[in-house]
C-alpha beads as a LAMMPS data file, in Angstrom:
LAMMPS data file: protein, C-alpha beads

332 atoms
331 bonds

1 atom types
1 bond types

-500.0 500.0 xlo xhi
-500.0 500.0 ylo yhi
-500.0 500.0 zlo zhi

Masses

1 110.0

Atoms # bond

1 1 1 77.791 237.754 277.780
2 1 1 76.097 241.182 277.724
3 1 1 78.692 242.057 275.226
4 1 1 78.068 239.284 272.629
5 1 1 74.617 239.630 272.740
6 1 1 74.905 243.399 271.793
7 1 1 77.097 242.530 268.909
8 1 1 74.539 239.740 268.189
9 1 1 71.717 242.202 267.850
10 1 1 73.920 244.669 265.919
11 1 1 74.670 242.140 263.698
12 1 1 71.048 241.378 262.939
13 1 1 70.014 244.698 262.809
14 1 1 72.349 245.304 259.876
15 1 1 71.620 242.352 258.032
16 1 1 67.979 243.511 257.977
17 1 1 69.026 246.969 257.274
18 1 1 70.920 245.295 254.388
19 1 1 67.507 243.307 253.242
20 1 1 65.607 246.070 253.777
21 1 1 67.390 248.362 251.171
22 1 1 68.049 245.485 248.576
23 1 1 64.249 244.735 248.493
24 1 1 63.141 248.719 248.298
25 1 1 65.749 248.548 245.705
26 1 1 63.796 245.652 243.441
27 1 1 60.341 247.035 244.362
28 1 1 61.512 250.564 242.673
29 1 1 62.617 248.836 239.839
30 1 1 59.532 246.117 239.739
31 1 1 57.420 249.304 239.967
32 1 1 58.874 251.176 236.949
33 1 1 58.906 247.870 234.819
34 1 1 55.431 246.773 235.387
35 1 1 52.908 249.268 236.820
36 1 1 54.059 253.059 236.338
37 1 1 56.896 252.573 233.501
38 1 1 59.828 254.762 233.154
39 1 1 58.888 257.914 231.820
40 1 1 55.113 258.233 232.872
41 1 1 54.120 261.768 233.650
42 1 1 51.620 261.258 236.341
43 1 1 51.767 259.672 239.930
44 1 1 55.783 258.528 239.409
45 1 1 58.082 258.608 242.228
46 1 1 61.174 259.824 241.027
47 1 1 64.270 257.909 242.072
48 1 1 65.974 260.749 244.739
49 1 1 62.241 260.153 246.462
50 1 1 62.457 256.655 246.662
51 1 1 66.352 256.348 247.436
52 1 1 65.334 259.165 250.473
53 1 1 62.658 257.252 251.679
54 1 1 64.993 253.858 251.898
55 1 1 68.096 256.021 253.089
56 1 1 66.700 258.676 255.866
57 1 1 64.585 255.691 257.930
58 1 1 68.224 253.160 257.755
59 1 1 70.156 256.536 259.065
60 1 1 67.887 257.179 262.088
61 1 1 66.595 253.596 262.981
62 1 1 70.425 253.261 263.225
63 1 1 70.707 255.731 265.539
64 1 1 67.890 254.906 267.425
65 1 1 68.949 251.234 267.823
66 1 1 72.730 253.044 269.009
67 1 1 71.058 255.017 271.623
68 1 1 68.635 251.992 272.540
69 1 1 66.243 254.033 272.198
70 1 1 64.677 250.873 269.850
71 1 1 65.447 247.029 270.476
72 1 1 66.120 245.464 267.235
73 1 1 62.896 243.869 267.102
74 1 1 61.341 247.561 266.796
75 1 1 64.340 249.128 264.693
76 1 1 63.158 246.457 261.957
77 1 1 59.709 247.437 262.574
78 1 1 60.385 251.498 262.568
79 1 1 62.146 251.111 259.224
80 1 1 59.256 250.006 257.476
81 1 1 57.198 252.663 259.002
82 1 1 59.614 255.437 258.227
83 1 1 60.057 254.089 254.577
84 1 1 56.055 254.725 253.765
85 1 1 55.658 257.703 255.581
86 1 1 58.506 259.490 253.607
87 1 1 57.318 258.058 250.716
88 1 1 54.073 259.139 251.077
89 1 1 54.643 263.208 252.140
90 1 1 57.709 264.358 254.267
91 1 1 55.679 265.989 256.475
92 1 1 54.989 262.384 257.698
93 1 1 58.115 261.653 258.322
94 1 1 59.035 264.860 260.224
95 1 1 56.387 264.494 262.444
96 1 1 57.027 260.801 263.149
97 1 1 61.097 261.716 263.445
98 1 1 59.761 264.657 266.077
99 1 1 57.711 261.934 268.054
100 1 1 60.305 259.696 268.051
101 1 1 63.119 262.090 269.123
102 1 1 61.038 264.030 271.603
103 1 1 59.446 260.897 273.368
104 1 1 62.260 259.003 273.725
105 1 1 63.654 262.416 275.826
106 1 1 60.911 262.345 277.608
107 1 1 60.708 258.830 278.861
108 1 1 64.360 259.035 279.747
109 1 1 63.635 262.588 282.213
110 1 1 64.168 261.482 285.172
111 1 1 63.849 257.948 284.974
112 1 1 65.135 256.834 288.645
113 1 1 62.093 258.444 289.737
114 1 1 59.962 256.739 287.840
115 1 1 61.926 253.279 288.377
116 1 1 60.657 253.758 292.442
117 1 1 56.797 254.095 291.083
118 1 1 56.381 251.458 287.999
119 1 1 56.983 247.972 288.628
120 1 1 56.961 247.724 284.313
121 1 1 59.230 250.077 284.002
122 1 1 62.351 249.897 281.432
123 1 1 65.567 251.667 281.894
124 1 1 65.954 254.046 278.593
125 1 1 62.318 253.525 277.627
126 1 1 63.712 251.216 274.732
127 1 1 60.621 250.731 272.211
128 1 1 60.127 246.673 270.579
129 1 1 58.208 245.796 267.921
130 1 1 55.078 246.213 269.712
131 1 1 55.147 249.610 270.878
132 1 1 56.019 250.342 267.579
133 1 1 53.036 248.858 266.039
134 1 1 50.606 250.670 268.679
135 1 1 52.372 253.615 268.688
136 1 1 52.882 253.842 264.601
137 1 1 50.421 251.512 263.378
138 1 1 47.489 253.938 262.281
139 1 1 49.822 256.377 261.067
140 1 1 51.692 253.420 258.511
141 1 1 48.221 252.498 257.642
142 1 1 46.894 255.792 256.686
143 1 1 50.092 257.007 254.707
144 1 1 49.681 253.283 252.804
145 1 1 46.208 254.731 252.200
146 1 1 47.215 258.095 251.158
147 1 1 49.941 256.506 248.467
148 1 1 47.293 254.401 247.197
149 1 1 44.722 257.297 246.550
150 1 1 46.980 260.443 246.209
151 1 1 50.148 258.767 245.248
152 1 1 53.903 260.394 246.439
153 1 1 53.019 264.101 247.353
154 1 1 53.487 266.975 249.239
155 1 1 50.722 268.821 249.711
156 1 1 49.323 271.219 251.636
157 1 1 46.038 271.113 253.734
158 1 1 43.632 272.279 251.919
159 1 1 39.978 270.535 252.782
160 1 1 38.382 272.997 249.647
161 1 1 40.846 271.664 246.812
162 1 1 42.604 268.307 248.335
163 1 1 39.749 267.233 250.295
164 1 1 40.726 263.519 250.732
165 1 1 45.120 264.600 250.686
166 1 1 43.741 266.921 253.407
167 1 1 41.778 264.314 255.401
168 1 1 44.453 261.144 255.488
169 1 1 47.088 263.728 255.984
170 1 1 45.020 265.606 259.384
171 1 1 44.557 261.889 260.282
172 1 1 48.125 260.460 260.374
173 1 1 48.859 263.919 262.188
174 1 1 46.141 263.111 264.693
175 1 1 47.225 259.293 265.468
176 1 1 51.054 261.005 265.934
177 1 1 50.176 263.638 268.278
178 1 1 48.152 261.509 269.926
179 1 1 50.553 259.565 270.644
180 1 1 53.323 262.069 271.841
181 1 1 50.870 264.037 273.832
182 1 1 50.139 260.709 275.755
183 1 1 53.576 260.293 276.098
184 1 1 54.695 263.273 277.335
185 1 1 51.933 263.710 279.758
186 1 1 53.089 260.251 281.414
187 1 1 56.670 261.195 280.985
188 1 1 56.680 264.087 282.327
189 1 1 53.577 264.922 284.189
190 1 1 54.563 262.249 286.537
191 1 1 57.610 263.617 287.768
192 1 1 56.787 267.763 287.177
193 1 1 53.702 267.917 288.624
194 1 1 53.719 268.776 292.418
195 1 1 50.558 266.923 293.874
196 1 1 49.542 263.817 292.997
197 1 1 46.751 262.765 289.957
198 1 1 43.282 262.592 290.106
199 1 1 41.439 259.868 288.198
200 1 1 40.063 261.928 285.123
201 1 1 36.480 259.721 285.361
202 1 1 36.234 260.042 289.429
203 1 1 38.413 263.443 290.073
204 1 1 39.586 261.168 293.154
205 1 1 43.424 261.595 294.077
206 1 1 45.020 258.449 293.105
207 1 1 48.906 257.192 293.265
208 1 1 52.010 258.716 290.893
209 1 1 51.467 256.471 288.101
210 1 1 48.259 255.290 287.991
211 1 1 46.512 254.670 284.754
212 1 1 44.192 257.411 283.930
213 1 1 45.436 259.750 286.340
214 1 1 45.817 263.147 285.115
215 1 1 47.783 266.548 286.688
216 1 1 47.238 269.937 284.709
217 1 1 51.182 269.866 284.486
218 1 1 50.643 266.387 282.205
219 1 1 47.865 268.399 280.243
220 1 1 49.987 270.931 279.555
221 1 1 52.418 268.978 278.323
222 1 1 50.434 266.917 276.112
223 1 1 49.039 269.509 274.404
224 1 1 52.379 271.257 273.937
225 1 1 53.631 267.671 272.639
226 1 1 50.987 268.053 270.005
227 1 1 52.094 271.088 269.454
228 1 1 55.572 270.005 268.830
229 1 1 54.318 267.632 266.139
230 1 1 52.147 270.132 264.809
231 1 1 55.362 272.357 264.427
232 1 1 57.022 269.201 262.334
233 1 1 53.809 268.856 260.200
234 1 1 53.617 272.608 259.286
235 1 1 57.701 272.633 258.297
236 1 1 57.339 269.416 255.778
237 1 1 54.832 271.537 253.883
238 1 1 56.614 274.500 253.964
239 1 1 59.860 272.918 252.795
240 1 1 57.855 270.242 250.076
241 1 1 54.347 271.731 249.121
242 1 1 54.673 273.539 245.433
243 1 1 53.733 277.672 245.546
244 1 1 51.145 276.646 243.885
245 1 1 49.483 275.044 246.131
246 1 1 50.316 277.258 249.188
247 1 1 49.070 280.715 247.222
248 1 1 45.566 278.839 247.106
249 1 1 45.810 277.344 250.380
250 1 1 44.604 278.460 253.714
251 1 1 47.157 279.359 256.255
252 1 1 49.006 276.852 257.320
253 1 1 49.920 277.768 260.732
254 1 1 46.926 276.648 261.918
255 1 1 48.205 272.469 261.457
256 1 1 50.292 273.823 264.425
257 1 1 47.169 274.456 266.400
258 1 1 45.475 271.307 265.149
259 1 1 48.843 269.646 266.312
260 1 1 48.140 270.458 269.942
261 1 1 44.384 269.720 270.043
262 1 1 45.269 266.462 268.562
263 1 1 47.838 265.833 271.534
264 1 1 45.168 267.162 274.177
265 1 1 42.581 265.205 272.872
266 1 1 44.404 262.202 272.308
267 1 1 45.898 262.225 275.955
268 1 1 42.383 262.510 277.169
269 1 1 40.615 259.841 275.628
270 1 1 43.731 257.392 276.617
271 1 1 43.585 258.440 279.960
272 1 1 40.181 257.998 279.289
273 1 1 40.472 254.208 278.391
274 1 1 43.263 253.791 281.127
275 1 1 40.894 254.872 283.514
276 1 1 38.046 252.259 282.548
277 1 1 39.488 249.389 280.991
278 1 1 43.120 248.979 282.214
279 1 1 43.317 247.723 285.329
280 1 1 45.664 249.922 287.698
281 1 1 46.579 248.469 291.317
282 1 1 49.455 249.194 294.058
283 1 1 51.847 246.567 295.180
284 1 1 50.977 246.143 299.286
285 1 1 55.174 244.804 299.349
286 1 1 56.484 247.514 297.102
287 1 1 54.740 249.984 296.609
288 1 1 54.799 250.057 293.188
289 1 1 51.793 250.917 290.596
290 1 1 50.847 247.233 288.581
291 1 1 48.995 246.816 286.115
292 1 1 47.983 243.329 286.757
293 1 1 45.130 242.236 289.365
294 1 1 46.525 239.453 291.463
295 1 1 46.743 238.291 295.430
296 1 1 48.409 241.298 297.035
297 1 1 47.464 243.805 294.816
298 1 1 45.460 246.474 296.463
299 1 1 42.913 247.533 293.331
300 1 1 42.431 250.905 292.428
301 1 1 40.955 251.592 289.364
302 1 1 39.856 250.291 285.819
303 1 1 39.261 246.598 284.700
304 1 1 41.573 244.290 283.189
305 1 1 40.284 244.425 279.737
306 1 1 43.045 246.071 277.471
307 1 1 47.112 246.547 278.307
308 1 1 48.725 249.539 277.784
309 1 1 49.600 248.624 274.023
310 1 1 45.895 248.434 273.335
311 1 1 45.011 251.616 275.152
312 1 1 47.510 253.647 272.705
313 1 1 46.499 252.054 269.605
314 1 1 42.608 252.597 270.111
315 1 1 43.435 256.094 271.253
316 1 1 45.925 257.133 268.110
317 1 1 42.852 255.272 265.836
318 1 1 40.440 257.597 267.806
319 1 1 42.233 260.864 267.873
320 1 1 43.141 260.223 263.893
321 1 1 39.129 260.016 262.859
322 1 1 38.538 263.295 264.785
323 1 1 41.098 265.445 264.227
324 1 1 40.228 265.843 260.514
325 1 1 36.830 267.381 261.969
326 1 1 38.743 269.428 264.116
327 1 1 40.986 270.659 261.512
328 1 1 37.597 271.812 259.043
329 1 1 35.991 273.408 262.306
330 1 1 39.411 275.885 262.633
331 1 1 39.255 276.680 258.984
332 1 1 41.717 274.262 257.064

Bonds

1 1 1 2
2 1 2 3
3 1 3 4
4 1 4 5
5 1 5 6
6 1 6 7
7 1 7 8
8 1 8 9
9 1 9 10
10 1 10 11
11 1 11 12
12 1 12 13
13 1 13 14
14 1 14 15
15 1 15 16
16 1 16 17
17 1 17 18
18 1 18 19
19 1 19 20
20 1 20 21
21 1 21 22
22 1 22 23
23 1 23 24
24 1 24 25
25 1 25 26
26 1 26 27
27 1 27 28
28 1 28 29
29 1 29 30
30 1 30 31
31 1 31 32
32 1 32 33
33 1 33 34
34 1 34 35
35 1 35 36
36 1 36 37
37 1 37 38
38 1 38 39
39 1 39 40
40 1 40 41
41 1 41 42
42 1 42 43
43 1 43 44
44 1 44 45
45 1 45 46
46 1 46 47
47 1 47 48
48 1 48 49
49 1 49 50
50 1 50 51
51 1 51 52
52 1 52 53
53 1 53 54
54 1 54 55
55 1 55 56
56 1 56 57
57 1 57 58
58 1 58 59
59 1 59 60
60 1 60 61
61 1 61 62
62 1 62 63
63 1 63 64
64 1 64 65
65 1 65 66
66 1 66 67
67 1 67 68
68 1 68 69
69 1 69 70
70 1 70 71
71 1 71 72
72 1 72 73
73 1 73 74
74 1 74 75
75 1 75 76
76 1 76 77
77 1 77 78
78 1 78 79
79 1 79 80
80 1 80 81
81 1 81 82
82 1 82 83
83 1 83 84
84 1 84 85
85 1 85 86
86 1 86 87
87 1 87 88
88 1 88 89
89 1 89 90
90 1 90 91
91 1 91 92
92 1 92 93
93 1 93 94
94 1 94 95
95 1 95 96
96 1 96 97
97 1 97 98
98 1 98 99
99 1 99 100
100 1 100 101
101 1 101 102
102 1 102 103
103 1 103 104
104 1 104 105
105 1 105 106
106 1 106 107
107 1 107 108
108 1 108 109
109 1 109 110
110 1 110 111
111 1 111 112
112 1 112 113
113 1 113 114
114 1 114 115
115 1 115 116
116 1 116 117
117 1 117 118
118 1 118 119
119 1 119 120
120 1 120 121
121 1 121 122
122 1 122 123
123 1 123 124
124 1 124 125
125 1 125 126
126 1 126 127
127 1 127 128
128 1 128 129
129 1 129 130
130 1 130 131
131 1 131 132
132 1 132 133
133 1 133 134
134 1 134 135
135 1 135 136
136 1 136 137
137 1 137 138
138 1 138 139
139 1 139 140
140 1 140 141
141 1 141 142
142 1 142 143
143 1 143 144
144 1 144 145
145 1 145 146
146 1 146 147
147 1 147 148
148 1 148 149
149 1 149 150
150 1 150 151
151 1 151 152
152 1 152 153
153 1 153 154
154 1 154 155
155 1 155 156
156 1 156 157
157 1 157 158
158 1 158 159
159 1 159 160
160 1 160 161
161 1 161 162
162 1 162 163
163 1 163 164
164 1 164 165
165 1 165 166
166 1 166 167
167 1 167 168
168 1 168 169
169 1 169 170
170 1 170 171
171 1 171 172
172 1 172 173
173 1 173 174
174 1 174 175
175 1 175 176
176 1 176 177
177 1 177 178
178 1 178 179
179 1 179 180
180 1 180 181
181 1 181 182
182 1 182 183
183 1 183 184
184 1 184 185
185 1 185 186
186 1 186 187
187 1 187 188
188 1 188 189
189 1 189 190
190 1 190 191
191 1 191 192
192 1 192 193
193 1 193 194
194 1 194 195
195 1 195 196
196 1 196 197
197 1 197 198
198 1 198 199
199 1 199 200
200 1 200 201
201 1 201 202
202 1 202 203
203 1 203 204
204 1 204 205
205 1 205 206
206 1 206 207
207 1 207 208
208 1 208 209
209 1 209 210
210 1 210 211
211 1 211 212
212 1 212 213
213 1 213 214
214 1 214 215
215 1 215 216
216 1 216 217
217 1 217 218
218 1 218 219
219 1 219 220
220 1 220 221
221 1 221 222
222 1 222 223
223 1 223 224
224 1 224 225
225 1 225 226
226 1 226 227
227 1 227 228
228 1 228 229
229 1 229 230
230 1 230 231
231 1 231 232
232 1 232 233
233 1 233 234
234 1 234 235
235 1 235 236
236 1 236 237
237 1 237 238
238 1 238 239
239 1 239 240
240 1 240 241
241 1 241 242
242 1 242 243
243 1 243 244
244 1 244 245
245 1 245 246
246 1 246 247
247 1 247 248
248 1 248 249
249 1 249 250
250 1 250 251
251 1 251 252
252 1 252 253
253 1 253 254
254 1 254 255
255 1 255 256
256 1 256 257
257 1 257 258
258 1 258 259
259 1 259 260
260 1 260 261
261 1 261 262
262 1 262 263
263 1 263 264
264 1 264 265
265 1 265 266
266 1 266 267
267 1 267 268
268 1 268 269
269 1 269 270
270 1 270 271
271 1 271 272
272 1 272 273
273 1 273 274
274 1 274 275
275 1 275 276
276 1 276 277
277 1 277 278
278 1 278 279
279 1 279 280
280 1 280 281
281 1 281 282
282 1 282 283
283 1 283 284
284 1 284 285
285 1 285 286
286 1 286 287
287 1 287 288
288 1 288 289
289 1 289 290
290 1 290 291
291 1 291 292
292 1 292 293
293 1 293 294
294 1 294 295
295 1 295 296
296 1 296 297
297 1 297 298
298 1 298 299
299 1 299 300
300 1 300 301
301 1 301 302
302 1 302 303
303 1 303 304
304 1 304 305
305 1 305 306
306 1 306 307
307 1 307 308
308 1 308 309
309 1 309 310
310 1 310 311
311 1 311 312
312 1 312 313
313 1 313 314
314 1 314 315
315 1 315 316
316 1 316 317
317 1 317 318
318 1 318 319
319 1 319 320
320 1 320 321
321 1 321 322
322 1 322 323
323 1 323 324
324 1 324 325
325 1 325 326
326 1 326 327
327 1 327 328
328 1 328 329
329 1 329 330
330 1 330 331
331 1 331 332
């Protein structure tokens, strides 16, 4: 049974795959016959940058989906995503092929551990179509903005002379490290750290677990998960940006910098928001953190006003309007 249902999913998972590149396929051609034409000079996408953008998303949502590291539901999802970041600047993509690489590493570190103190938890941390719209929804939106007011390209940040470029592109790196930051301090924070949390609006020890607990182990590790995306962010301009651009620009190692902040920052504010308005309670018969407030359910902090989902989505939205700030204030 488990068997045909695989092949079931495979099978849909191509023939989307198979949709997906047929319709990019028409919209190229839709696009040159109707709105840019042919041979225009300014703001075309040449055809090896659209075929990359539909090709390099189908190759790793494949392997994703192989490694069920994605249910079908979010490999559908994640292609979309991947097809307007690349589109947009390959530094989008990088970063969003780092976060996706590195979190889905993290969440499967020593997952028996973490089976014993989530009663939500998912073997293999596979992502749906959900988590893939929290987790990648700002950063789609704001690289659909940045086509629609820069167009296709690659370049640097530079606040003095790309001012707007500069702005959407420090903002789809702050939703992504955001969201990797958050990740990895769950991921691994949880099972690193030594002692247990303490609830980052109380300071109070809490359980392993507990939304809005925070260790300096899972601190550290956000901000080096930030750092990680910065890192992916900084090599897409170095490999794409003209030497134009980069003789003019300010140094660019500093997005690296920016990368962590935005993966510090981020993991605060959803810990943050965890801490407040998700509720977080401990199973009296298992044991086990919930996340749900119901008879037998010993409360211990937060309300039951957003789910996880929410919490990451506000806090990538968050962390993407004030990282741009952050990244004038360091000299970009």
């Amino acid at each position: 049974m488990a068997k045909l249902a695989k092949q079931a999913a495979s099978g849909f998972l191509s023939m989307g795959v198979l949709v997906f590149v047929i319709t990019s396929l028409f919209l190229f051609i839709g696009k040159n016959l109707f709105i840019s034409g042919w041979t225009a000079d300014h703001a075309n996408i040449t055809p090896l940058r659209w075929v990359s953008s539909t090709v390099v998303p189908v190759i790793v949502v494949s392997w994703g989906h192989g490694r069920k590291s994605l249910s079908t539901s979010g490999a559908l999802l994640a292609l979309v995503v991947g097809f307007c970041l690349t589109l947009a600047h390959y530094s989008f993509f990088l970063c969003l092929l780092a976060f996706f690489i590195t979190s889905s590493k993290a969440t499967k570190y020593k997952q028996e551990i973490k089976a014993k103190q989530e009663e939500d938890f998912k073997e293999g941390g596979q992502r749906n179509w959900l988590q893939v719209l929290c987790n990648g929804g700002m950063a789609f939106e704001l690289s659909l903005l940045y086509l629609l007011d820069i167009g296709s390209s690659d370049l640097p940040v530079d606040f003095r002379h790309h001012y707007r470029a500069s702005w959407l592109g420090m903002a789809v790196l702050g939703a992504i490290s955001c969201c990797n930051g958050d990740t990895w301090a769950s991921e691994l924070g949880t099972v690193l750290a030594r002692g247990d949390p303490f609830l980052i609006t109380t300071f109070q020890k809490v359980p392993r677990g507990t939304n809005g607990g925070v260790t300096p182990v899972g601190l550290l590790s956000s901000f080096v998960g930030g750092l990680v995306i910065g890192v992916a962010y900084f090599v897409g301009v170095l490999m794409s940006a003209a030497s134009m651009d980069m003789e003019v620009a300010p140094n660019q190692i500093l997005v690296i910098l920016v990368g962590g902040l935005g993966g510090l920052g981020g993991s605060l504010l959803d810990s943050l928001l965890g801490a407040s308005l998700q509720f977080s309670g401990k199973d009296a018969k298992t044991g086990k953190i919930v996340e749900v407030a119901r008879e037998g359910v010993i409360p211990i902090a937060g309300k039951m006003v957003l789910d996880n989902h929410s919490v990451n989505l506000v806090s990538s939205i968050l962390t993407a309007l004030l990282l741009p700030k952050i990244a004038l204030a360091v000299g970009l």
